[in-house]
C-alpha positions in Angstrom: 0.0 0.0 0.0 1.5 3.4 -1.0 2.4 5.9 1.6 -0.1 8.9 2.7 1.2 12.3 0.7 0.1 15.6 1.4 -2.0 16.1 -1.7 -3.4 12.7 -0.8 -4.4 14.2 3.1 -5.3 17.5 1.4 -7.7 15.8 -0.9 -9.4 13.9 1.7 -10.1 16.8 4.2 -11.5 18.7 0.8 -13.9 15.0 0.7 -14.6 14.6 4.3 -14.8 17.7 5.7 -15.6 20.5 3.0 -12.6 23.3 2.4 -13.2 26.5 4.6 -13.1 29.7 2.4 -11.0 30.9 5.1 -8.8 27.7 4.6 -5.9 28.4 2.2 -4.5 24.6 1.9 -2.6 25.3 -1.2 0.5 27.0 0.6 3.1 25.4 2.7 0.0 23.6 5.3 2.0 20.8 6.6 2.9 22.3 10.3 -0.4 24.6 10.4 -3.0 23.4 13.2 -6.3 21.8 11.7 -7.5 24.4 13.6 -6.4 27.3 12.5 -7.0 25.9 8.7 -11.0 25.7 9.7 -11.3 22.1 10.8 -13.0 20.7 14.1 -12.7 17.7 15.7 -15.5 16.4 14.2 -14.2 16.9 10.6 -10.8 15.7 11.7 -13.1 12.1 12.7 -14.3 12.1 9.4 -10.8 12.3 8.4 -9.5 9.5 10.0 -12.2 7.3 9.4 -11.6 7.8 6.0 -7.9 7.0 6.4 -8.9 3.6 8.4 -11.0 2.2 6.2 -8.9 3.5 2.7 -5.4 2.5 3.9 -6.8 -0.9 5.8 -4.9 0.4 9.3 -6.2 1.3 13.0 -5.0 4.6 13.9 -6.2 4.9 17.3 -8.8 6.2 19.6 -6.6 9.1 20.2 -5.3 9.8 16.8 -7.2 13.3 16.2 -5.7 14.3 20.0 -2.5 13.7 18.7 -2.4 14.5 15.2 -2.9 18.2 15.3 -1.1 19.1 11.9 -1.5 17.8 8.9 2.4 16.2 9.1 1.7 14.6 12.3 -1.7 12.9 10.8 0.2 11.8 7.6 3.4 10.5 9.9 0.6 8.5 12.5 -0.6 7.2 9.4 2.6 6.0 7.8 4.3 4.7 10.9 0.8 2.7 11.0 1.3 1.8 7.4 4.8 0.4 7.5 4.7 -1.2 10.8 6.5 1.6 12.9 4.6 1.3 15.7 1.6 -0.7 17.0 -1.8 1.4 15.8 -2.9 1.8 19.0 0.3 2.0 21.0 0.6 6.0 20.7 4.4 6.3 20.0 4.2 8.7 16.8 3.6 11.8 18.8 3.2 15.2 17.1 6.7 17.2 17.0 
């Protein structure tokens, strides 16, 4: 299975959750809060649902608590997707 890419996280928060007009995710987004790009908890949920059941893996209970930018969501989901971790372990942490 390949590896979760920006454009590929971007494109799902566009189907999941809607884009804010406020939301400018075609700069440099990678270390901005979901928060301050216009997404809630709820819409991060949606997210990582959709992550879950695309990429087959188990991100955790506590995945949108500790995913809070868009690099730490796509580096929970790769360590997930290559085995670095057990999903529900919590050792990818956000930076």
């Amino acid at each position: 299975m390949p590896l979760l890419t920006v454009p590929d996280l971007l494109t799902l928060l566009r189907e999941c959750a809607g884009e804010e007009e406020s939301a400018d995710l075609e700069g440099d987004v990678e270390d901005v809060a979901f928060d301050a790009l216009g997404y809630d908890s709820l819409a991060l949920l949606n997210t990582v649902g959709r992550i879950e059941r695309d990429y087959g893996i188990r991100l955790g209970d506590d995945a949108v608590e500790r995913a809070t930018t868009p690099r730490a969501l796509i580096e929970l989901t790769n360590a997930a997707l290559t085995g670095a971790f057990p999903s529900a372990g919590g050792a990818a942490r956000d930076k």
